[in-house]
C-alpha positions in Angstrom: -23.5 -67.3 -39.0 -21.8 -66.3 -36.0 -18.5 -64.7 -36.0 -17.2 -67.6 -33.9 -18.9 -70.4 -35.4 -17.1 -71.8 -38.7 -18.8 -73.9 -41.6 -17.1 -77.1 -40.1 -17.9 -76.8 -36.1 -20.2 -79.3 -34.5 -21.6 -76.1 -32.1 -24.8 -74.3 -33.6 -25.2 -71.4 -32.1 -28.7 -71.3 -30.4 -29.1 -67.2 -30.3 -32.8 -66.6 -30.0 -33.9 -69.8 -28.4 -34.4 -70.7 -24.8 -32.3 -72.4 -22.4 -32.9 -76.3 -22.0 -35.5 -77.1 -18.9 -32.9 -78.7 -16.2 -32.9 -79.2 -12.7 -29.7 -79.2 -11.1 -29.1 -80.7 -7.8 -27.0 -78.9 -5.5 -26.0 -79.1 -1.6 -26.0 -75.5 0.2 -25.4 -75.7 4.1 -25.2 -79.8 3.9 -28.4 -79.9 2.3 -30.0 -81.1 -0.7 -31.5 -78.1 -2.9 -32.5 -78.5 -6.3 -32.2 -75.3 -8.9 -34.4 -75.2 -11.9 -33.3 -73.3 -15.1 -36.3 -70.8 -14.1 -35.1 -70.6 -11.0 -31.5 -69.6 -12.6 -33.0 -67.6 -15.8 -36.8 -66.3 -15.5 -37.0 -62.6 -15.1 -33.6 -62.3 -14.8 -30.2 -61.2 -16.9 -28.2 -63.8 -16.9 -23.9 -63.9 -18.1 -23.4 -67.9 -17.6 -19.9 -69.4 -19.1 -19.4 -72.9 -19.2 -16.2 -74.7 -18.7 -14.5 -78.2 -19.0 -13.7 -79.2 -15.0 -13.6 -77.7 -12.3 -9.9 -77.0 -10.9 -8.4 -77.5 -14.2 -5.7 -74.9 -15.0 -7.1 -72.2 -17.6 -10.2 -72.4 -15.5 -8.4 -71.8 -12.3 -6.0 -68.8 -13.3 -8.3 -67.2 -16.0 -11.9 -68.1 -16.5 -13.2 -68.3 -13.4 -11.7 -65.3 -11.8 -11.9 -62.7 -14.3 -15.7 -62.9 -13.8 -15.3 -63.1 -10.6 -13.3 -60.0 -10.9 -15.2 -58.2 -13.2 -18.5 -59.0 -11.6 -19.7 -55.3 -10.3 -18.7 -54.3 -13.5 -21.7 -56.4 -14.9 -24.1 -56.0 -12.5 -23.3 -51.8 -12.9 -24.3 -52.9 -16.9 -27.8 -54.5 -15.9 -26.8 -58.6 -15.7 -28.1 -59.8 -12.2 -26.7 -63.0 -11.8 -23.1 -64.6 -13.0 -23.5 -68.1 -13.4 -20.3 -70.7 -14.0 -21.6 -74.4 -15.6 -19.4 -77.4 -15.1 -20.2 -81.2 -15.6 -19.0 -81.7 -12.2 -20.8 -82.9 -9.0 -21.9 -80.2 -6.6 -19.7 -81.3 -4.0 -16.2 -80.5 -6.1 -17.9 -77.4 -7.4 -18.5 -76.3 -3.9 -15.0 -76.9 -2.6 -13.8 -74.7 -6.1 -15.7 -72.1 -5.5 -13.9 -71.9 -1.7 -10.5 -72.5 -3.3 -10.7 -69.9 -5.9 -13.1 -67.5 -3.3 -15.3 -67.0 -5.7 -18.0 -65.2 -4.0 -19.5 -63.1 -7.1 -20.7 -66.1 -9.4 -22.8 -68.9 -8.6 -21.4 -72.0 -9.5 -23.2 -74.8 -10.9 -23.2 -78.9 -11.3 -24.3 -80.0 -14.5 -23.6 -83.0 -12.7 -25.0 -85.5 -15.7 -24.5 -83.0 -18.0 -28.2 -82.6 -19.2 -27.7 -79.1 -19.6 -25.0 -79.2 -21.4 -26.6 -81.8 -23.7 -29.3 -79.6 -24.0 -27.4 -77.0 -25.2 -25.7 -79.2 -28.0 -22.1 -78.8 -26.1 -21.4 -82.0 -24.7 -18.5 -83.3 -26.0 -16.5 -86.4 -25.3 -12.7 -86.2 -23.3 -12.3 -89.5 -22.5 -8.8 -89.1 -24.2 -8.1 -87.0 -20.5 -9.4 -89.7 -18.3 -12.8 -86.8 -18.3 -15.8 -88.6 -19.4 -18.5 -86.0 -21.0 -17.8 -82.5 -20.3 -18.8 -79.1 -21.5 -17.8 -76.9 -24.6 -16.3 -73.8 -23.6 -18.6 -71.2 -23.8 -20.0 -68.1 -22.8 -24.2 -67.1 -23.4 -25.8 -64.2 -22.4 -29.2 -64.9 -21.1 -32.6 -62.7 -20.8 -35.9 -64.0 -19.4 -34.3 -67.4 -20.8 -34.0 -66.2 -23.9 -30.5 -66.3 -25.0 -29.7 -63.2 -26.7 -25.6 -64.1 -27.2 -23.6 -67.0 -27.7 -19.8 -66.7 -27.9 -18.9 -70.4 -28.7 -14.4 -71.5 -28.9 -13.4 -72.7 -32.1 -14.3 -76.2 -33.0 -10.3 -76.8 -32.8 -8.5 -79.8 -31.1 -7.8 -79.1 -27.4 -9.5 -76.7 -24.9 -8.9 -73.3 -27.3 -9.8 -70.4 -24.5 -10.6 -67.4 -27.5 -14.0 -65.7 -27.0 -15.5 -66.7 -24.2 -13.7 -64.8 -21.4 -15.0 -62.1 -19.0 -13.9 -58.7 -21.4 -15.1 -60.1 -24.2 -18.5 -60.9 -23.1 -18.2 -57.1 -21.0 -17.4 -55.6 -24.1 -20.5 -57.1 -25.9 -22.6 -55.7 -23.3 -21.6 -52.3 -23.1 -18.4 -51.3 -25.1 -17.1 -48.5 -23.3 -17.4 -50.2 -19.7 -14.1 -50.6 -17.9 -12.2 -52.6 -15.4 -12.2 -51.9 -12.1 -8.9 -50.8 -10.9 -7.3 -54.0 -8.8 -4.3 -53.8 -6.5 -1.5 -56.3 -5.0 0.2 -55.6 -2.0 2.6 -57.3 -0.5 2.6 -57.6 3.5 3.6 -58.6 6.7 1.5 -59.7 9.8 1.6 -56.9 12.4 3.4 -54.4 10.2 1.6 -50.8 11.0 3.0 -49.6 7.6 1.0 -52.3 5.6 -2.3 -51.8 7.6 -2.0 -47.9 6.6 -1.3 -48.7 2.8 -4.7 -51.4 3.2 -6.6 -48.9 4.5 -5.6 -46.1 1.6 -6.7 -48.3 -0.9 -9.9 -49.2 0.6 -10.4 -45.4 1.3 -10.0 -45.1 -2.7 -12.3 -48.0 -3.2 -10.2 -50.0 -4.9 -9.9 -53.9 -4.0 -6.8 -55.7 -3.2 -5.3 -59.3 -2.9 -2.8 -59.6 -0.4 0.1 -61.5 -0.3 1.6 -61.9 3.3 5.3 -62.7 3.6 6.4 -65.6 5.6 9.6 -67.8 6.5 7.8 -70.1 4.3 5.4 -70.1 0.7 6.1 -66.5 0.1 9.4 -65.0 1.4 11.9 -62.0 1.5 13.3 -63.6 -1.8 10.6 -63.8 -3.3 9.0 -60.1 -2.7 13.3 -59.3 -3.5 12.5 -61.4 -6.9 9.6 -59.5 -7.9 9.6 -55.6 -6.8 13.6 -55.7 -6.2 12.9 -54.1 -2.7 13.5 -55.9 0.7 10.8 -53.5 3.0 6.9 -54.0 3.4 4.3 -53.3 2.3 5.0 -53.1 -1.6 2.2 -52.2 -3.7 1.2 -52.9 -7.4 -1.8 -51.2 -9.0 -3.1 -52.8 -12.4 0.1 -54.4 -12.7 2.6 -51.1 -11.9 4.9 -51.3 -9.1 3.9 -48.5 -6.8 6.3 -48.8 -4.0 6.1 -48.1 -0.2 3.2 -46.4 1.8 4.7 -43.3 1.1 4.6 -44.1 -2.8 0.9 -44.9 -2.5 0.1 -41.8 -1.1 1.8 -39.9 -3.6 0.5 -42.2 -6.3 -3.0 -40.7 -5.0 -1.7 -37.1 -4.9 -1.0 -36.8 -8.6 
């Protein structure tokens, strides 16, 4: 029995068998396509995690992103395609994957959720307004074959436990690591800023941006969080940095 599967849990664990034969109908470049599961699987290393809907909250801040995050980290580990599975239609998993700029993964529509079916993960959330969605879980796929399956607790609600992005790296190869990720906080046409971007892409390491404006995201806000009032403001895996100046010096140690 899996380590994540209890006595009482509807899930069986399908380590060892193949994937269920779906096609999945998609619109790329306001065109029909349709994707097979060989299409998806043969030949290939697959990670695919499977969520309950599409813009939902721990999908939004956690799920998705992480792997999205963590994606070169995989592909440097041998998996050559990250897959996210939804029971949505391909037109709101198309405008998610723009909202959360999710351009490592490929997102798919299990739009009638015969894939998830297949899988034995379709469960009912008609108690959200939901219909049929997926189980949350995580599988990691070879040749179709799937080799791991880190299934949440059979537990009321949508438990988020085992089938994130680390635990899934860490299966794969334990000593793998994170990328290192920045935050900077900047303003348009600051020269200061531009020089503190171009460090960090110098050091290879990736950055989100947060641009300060008279509105969304102001002086109060960057005052709020780094207790500084001057641009750019840097954070590097979560650790205030400071200036331009501090950046560089970060490097120089």
């Amino acid at each position: 029995m899996s380590l994540n599967q209890s006595e009482e849990s509807r899930f069986v664990n399908r380590e060892g068998q193949t994937v269920p034969q779906v096609t999945f109908h998609t619109r790329q470049n306001n065109e029909w396509v349709d994707v097979t599961t060989d299409d998806i699987f043969k030949g290939k290393t697959v990670v695919l995690f499977a969520l309950p809907g599409a813009f939902t909250p721990t999908c939004s801040s956690t799920h998705l992103p992480r792997y999205n995050e963590l994606a070169p980290v995989f592909k440097e580990n041998g998996v050559d395609e990250i897959v996210c599975l939804s029971v949505n239609d391909t037109f709101v998993m198309n405008e998610w994957a723009k909202d959360q700029e999710a351009d490592q993964v490929r997102l798919i529509p299990d739009g009638n959720g015969e894939f998830s079916e297949g899988m034995g993960l379709l469960v009912d959330k008609e108690d959200l307004g939901f219909g049929k969605r997926s189980w949350r879980y995580s599988m990691l796929v070879k040749d179709g074959v799937i080799e791991k399956m880190f299934i949440e607790p059979d537990v009321e609600g949508d438990p988020f436990e085992v089938s994130d992005a680390d635990t899934m790296l860490a299966y794969i190869n334990p000593k793998a690591s994170a990328p290192t990720v920045a935050t900077i906080f900047t303003k348009e046409g600051c020269p200061f800023c531009a020089k503190a971007k171009a460090r960090l892409e110098d050091e290879g390491i990736g950055y989100e941006e947060i641009v300060i404006s008279h509105h969304g995201i102001t002086l109060r806000t960057l005052r709020a969080v780094t207790k500084a009032d001057t641009v750019p403001q840097v954070f590097i895996d979560g650790e205030h940095i400071g200036d331009s100046e501090a950046l560089d010096a970060f490097f120089v140690k």
